[in-house]
N, CA, C and O atoms as a Tinker XYZ file with bonds, in Angstrom:
   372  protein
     1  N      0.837000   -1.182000    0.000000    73     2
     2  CA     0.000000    0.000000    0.000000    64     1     3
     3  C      0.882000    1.245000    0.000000    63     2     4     5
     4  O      1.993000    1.304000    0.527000    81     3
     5  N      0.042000    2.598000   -0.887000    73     3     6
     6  CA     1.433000    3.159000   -0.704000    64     5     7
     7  C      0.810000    4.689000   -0.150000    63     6     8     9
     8  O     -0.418000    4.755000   -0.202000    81     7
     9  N      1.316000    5.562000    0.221000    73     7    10
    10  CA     0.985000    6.804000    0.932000    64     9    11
    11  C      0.281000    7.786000   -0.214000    63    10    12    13
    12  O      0.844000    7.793000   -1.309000    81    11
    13  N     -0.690000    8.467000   -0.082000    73    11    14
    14  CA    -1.347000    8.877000   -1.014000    64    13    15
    15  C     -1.032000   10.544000   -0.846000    63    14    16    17
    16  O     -0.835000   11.043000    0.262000    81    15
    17  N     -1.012000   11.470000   -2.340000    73    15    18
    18  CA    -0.004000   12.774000   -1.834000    64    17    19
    19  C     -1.277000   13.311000   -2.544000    63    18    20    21
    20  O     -1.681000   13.076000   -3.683000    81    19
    21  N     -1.976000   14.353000   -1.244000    73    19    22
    22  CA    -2.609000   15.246000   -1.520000    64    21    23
    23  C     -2.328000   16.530000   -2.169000    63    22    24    25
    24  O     -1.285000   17.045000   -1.765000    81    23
    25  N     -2.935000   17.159000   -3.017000    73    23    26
    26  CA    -2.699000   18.480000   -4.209000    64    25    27
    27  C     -1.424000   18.446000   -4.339000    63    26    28    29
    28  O     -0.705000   18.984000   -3.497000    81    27
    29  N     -1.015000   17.925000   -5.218000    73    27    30
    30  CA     0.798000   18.152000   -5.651000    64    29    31
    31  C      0.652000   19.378000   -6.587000    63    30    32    33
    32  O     -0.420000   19.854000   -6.960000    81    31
    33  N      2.076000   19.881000   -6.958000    73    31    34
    34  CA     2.026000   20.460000   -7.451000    64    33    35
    35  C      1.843000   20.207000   -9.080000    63    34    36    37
    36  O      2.107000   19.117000   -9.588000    81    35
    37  N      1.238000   21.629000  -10.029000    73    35    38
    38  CA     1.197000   21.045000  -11.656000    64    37    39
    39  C      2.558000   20.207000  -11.900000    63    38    40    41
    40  O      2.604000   19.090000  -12.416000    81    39
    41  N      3.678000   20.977000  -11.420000    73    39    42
    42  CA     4.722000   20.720000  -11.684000    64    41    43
    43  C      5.576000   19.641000  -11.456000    63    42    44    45
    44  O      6.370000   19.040000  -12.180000    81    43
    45  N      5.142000   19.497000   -9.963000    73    43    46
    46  CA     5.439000   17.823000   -9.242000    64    45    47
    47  C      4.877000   16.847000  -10.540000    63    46    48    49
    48  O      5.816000   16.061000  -10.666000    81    47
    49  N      4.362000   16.658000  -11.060000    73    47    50
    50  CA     3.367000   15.555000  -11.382000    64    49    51
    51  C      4.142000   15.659000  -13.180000    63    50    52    53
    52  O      4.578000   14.710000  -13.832000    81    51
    53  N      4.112000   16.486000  -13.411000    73    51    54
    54  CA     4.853000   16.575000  -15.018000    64    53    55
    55  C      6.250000   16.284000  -14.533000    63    54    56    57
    56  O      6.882000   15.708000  -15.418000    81    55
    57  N      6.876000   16.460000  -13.557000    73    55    58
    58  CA     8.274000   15.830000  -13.764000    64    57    59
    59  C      8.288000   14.110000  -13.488000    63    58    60    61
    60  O      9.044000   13.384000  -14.133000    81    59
    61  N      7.283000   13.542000  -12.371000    73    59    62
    62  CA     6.989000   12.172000  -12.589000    64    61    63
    63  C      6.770000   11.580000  -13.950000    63    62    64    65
    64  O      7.280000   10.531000  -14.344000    81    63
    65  N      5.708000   12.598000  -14.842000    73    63    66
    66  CA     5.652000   12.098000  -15.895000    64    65    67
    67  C      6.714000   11.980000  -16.938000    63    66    68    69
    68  O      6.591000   11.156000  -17.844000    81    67
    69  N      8.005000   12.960000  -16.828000    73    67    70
    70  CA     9.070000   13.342000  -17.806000    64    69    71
    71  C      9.711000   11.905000  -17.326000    63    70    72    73
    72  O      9.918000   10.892000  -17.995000    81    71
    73  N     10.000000   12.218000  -15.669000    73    71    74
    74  CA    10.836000   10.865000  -15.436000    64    73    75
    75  C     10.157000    9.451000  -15.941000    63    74    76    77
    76  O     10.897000    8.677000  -16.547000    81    75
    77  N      9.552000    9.286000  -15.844000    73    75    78
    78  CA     8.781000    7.726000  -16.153000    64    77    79
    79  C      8.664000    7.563000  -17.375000    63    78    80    81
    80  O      8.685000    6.378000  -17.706000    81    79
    81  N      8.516000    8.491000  -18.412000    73    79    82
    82  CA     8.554000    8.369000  -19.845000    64    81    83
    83  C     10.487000    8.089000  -20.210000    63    82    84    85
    84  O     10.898000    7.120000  -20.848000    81    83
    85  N     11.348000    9.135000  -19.650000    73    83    86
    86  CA    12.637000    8.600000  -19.554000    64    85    87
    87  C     13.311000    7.420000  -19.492000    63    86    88    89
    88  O     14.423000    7.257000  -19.995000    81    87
    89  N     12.530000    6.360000  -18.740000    73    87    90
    90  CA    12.957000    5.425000  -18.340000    64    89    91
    91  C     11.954000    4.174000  -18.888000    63    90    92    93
    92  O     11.629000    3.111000  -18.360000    81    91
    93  N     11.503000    4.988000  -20.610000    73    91    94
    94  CA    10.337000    4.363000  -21.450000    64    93    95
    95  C      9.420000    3.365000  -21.202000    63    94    96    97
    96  O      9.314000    2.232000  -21.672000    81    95
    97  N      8.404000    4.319000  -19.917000    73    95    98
    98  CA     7.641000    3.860000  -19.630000    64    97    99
    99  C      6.484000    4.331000  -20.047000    63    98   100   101
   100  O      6.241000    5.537000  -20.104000    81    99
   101  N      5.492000    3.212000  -20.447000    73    99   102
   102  CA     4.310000    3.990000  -21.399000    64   101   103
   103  C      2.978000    4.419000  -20.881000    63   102   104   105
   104  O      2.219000    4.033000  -19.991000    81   103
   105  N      2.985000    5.403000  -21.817000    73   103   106
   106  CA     2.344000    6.600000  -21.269000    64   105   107
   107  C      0.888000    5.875000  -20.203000    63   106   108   109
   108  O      0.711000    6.047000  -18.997000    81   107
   109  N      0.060000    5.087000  -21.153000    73   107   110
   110  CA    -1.074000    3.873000  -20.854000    64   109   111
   111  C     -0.550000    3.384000  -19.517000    63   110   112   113
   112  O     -1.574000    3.250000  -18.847000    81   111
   113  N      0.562000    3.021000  -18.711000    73   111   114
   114  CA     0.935000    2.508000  -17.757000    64   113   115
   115  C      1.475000    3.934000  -16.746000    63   114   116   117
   116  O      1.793000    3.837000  -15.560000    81   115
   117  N      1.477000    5.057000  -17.447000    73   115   118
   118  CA     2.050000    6.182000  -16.217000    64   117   119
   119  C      1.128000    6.463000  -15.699000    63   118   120   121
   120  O      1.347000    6.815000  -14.540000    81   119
   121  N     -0.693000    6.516000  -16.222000    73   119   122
   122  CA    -1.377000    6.963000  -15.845000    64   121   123
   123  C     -1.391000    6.377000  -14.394000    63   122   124   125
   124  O     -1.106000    6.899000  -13.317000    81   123
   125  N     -1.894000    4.892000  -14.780000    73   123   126
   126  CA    -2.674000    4.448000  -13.432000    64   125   127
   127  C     -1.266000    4.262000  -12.144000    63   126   128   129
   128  O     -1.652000    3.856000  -11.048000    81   127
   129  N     -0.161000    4.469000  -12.247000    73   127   130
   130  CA     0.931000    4.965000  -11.364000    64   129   131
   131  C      0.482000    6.323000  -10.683000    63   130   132   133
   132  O      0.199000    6.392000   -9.487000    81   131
   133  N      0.438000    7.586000  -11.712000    73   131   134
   134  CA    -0.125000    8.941000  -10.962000    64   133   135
   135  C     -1.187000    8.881000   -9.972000    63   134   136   137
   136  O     -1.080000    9.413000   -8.868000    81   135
   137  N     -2.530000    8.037000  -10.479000    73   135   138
   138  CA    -3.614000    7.896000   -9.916000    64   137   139
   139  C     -3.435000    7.518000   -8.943000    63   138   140   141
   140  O     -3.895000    8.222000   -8.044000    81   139
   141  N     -2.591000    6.055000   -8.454000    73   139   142
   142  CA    -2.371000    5.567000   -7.136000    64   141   143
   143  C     -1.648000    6.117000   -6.091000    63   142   144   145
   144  O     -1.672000    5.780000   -4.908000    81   143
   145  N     -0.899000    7.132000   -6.708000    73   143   146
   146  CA    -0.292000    8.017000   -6.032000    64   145   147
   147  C     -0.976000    9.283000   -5.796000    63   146   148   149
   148  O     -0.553000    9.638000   -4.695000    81   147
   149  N     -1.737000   10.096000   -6.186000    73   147   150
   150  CA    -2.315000   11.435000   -6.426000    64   149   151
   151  C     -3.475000   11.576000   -6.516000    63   150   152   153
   152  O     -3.956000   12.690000   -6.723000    81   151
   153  N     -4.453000   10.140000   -6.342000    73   151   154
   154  CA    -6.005000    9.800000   -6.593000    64   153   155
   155  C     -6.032000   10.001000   -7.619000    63   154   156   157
   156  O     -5.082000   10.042000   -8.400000    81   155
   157  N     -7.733000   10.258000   -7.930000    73   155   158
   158  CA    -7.841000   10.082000   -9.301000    64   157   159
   159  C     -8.155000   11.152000   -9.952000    63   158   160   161
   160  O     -8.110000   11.118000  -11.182000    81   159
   161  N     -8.625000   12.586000   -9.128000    73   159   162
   162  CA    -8.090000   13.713000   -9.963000    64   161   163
   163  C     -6.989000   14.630000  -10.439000    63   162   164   165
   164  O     -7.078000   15.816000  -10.754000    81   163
   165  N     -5.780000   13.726000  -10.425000    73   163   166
   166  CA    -4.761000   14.034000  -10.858000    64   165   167
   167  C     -4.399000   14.627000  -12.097000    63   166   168   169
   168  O     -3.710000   15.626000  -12.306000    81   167
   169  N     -5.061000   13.733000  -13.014000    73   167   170
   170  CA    -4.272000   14.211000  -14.336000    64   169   171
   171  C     -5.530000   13.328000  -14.876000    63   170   172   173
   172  O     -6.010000   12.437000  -14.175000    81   171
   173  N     -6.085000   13.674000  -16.315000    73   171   174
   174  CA    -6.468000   12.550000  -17.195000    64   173   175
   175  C     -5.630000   11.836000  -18.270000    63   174   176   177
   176  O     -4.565000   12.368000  -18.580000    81   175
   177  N     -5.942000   10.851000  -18.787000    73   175   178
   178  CA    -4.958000    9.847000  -19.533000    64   177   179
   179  C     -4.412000   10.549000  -20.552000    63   178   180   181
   180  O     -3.220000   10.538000  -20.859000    81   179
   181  N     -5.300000   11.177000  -21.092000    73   179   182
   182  CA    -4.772000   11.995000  -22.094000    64   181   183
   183  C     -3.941000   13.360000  -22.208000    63   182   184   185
   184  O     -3.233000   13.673000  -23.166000    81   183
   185  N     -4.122000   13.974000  -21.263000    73   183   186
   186  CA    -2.869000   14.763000  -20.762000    64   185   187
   187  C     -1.806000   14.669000  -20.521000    63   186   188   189
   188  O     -0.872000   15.428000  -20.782000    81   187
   189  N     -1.844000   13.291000  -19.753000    73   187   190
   190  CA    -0.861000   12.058000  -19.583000    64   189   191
   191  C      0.193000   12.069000  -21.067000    63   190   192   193
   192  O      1.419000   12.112000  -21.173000    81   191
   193  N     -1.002000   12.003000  -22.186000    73   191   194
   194  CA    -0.140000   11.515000  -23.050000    64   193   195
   195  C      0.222000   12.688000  -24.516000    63   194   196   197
   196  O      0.643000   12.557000  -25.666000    81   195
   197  N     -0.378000   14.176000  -23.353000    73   195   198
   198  CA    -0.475000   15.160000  -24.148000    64   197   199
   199  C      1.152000   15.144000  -23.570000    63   198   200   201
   200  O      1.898000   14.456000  -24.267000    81   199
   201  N      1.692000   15.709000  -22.572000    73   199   202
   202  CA     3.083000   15.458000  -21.864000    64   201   203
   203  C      3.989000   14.597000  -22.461000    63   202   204   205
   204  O      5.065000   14.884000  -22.987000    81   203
   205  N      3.466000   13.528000  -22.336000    73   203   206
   206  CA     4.924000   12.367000  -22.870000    64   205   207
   207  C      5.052000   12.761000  -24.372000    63   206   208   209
   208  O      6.184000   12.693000  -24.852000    81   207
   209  N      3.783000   13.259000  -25.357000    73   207   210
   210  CA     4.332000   13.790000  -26.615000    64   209   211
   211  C      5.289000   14.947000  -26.717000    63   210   212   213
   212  O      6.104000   15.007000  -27.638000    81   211
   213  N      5.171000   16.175000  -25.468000    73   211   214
   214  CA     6.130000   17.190000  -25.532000    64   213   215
   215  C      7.145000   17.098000  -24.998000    63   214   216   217
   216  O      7.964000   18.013000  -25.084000    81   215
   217  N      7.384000   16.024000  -24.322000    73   215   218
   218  CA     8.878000   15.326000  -23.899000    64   217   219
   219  C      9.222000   14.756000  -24.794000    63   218   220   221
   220  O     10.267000   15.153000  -25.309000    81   219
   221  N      8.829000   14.089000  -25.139000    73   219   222
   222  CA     9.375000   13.590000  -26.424000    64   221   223
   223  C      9.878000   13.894000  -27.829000    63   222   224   225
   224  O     10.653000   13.223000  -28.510000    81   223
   225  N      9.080000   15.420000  -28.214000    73   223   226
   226  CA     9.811000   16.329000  -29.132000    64   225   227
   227  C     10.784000   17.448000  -28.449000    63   226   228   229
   228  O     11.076000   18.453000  -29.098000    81   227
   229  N     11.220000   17.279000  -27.286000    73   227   230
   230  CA    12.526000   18.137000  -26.606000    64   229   231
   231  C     12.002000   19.166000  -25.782000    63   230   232   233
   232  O     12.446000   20.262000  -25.439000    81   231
   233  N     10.781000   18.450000  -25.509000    73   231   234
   234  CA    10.315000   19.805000  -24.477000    64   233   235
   235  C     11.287000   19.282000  -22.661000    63   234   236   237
   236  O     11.364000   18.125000  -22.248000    81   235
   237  N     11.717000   20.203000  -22.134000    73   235   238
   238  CA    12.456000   20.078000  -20.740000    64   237   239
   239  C     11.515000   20.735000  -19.731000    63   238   240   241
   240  O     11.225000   20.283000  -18.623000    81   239
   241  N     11.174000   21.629000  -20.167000    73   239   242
   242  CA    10.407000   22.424000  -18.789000    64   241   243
   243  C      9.138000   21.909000  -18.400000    63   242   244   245
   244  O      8.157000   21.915000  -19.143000    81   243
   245  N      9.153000   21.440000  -17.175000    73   243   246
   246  CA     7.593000   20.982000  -16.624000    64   245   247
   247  C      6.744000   22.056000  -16.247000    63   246   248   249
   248  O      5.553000   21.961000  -15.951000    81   247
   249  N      7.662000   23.413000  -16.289000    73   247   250
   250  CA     6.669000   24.329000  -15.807000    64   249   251
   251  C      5.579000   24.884000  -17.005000    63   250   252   253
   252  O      5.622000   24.771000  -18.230000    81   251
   253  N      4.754000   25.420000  -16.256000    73   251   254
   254  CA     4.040000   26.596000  -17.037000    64   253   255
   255  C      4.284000   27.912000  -18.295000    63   254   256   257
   256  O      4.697000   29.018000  -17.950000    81   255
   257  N      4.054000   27.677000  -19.331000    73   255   258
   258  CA     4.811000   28.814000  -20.149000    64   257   259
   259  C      4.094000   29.949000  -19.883000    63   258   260   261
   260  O      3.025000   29.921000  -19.273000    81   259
   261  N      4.645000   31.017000  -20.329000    73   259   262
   262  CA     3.663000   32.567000  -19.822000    64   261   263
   263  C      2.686000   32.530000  -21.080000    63   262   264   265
   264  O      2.996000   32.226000  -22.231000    81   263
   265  N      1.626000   32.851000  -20.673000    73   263   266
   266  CA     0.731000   32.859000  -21.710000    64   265   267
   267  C      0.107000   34.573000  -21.894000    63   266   268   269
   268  O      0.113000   35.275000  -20.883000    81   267
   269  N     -0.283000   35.017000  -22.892000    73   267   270
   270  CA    -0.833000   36.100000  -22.913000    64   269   271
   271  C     -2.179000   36.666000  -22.388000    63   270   272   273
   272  O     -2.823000   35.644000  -22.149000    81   271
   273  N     -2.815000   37.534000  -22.135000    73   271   274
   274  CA    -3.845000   37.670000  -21.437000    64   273   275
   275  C     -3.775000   38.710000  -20.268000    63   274   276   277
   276  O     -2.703000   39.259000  -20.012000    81   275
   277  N     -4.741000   38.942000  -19.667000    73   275   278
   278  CA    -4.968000   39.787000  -19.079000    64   277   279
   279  C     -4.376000   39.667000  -17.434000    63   278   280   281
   280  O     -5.132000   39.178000  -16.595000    81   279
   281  N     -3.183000   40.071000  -17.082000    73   279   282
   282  CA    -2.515000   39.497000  -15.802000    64   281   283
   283  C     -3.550000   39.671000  -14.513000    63   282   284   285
   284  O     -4.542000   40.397000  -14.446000    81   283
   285  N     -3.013000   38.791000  -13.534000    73   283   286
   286  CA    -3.341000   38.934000  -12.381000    64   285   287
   287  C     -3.728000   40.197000  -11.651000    63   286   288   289
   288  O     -2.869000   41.076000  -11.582000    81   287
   289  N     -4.922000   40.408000  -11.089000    73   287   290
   290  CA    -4.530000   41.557000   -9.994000    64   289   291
   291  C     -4.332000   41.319000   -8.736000    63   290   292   293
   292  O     -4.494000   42.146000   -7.838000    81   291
   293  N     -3.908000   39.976000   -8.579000    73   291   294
   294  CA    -4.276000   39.735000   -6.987000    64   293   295
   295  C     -2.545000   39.248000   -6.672000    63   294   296   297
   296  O     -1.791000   38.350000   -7.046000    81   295
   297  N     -2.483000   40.520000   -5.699000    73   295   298
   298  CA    -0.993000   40.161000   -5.346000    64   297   299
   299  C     -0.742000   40.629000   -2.938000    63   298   300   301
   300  O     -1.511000   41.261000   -2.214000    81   299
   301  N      0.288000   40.100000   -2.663000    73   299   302
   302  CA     0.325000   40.361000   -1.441000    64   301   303
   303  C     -0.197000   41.190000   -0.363000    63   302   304   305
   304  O     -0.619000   40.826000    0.735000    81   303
   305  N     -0.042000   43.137000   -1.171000    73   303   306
   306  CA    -0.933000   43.678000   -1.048000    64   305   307
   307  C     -2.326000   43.114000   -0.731000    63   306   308   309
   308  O     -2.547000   43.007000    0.476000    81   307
   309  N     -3.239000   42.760000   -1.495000    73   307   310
   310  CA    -4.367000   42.640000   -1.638000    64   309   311
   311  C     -5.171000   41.732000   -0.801000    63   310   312   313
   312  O     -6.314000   41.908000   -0.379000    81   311
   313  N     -3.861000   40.074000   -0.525000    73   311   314
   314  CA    -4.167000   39.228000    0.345000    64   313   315
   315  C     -4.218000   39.904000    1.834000    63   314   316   317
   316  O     -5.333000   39.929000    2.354000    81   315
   317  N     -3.289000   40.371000    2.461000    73   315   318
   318  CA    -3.275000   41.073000    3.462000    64   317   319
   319  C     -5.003000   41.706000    3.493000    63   318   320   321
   320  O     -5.903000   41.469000    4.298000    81   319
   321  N     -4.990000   42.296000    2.665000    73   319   322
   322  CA    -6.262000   43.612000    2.721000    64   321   323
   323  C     -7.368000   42.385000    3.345000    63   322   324   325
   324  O     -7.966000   42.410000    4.420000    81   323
   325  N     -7.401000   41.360000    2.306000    73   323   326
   326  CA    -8.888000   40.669000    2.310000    64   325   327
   327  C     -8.804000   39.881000    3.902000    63   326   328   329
   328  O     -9.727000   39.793000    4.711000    81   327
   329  N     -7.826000   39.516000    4.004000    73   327   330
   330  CA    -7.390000   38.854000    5.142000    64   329   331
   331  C     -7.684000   39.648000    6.516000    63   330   332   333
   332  O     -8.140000   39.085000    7.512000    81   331
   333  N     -7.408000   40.854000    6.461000    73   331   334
   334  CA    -7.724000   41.840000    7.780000    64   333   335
   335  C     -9.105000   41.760000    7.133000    63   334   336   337
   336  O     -9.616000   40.836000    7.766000    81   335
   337  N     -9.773000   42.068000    6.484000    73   335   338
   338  CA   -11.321000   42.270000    6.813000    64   337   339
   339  C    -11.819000   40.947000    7.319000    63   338   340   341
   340  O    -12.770000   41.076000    8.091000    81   339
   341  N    -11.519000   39.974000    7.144000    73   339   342
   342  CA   -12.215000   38.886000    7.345000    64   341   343
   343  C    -11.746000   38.811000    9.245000    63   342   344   345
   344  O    -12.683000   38.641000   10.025000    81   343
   345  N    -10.562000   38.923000    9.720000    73   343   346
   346  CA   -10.354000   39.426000   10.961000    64   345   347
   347  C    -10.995000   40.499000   11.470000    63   346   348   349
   348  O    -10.615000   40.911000   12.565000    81   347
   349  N    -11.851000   41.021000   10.937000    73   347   350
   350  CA   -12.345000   42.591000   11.287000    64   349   351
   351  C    -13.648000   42.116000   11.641000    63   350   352   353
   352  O    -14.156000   42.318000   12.744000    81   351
   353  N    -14.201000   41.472000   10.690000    73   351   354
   354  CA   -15.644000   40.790000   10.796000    64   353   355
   355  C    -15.548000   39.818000   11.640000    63   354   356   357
   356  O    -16.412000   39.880000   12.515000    81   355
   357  N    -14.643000   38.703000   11.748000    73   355   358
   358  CA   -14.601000   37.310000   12.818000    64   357   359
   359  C    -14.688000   38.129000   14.177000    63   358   360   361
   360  O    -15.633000   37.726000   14.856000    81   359
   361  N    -14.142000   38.920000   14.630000    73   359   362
   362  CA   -13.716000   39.361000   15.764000    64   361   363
   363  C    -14.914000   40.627000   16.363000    63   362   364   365
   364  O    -14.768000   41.262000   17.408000    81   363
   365  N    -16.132000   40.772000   15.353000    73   363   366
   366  CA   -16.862000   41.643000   16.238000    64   365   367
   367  C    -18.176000   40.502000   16.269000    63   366   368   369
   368  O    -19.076000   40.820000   17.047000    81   367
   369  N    -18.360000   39.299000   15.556000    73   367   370
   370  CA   -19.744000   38.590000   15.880000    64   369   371
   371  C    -19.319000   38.494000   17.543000    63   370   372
   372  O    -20.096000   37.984000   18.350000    81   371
């Protein structure tokens, strides 16, 4: 039985997949490895095997590429802010 890893990261989980394809393991067999490890909303099969295709044409980075679009507004600032109100409100019921 093996220890089950709650919310990994995107990134955790694409380098399992880089490694295990490395060591030409197929894609059909990485899935149900992730799953037993990560449950079963981990990844679907086919993502699975969207990955092992971009490893396989020389992709290295498991991370995230920057994509275009309209950036974030939510930054430290802001957490703080929302965070004291919610302390502002807990603390007068």
């Amino acid at each position: 039985m093996f220890k089950t890893i709650a919310d990994p990261a995107d990134c955790e989980v694409r380098s399992v997949i880089r490694f295990l394809n490395a060591k030409k393991v197929n894609p059909a067999e990485i899935h149900p490895q992730l799953v037993e490890i990560y449950g079963e909303n981990v990844m679907t099969d086919g993502m699975v095997r969207k990955w092992v295709r971009q490893f396989n044409d020389g992709r290295t980075n498991v991370h995230d590429e920057a994509r275009s679009g309209r950036p974030s507004v939510v930054n430290d600032g802001l957490v703080a802010k929302v965070n004291e109100k919610f302390v502002e409100t807990d603390g007068s019921q």
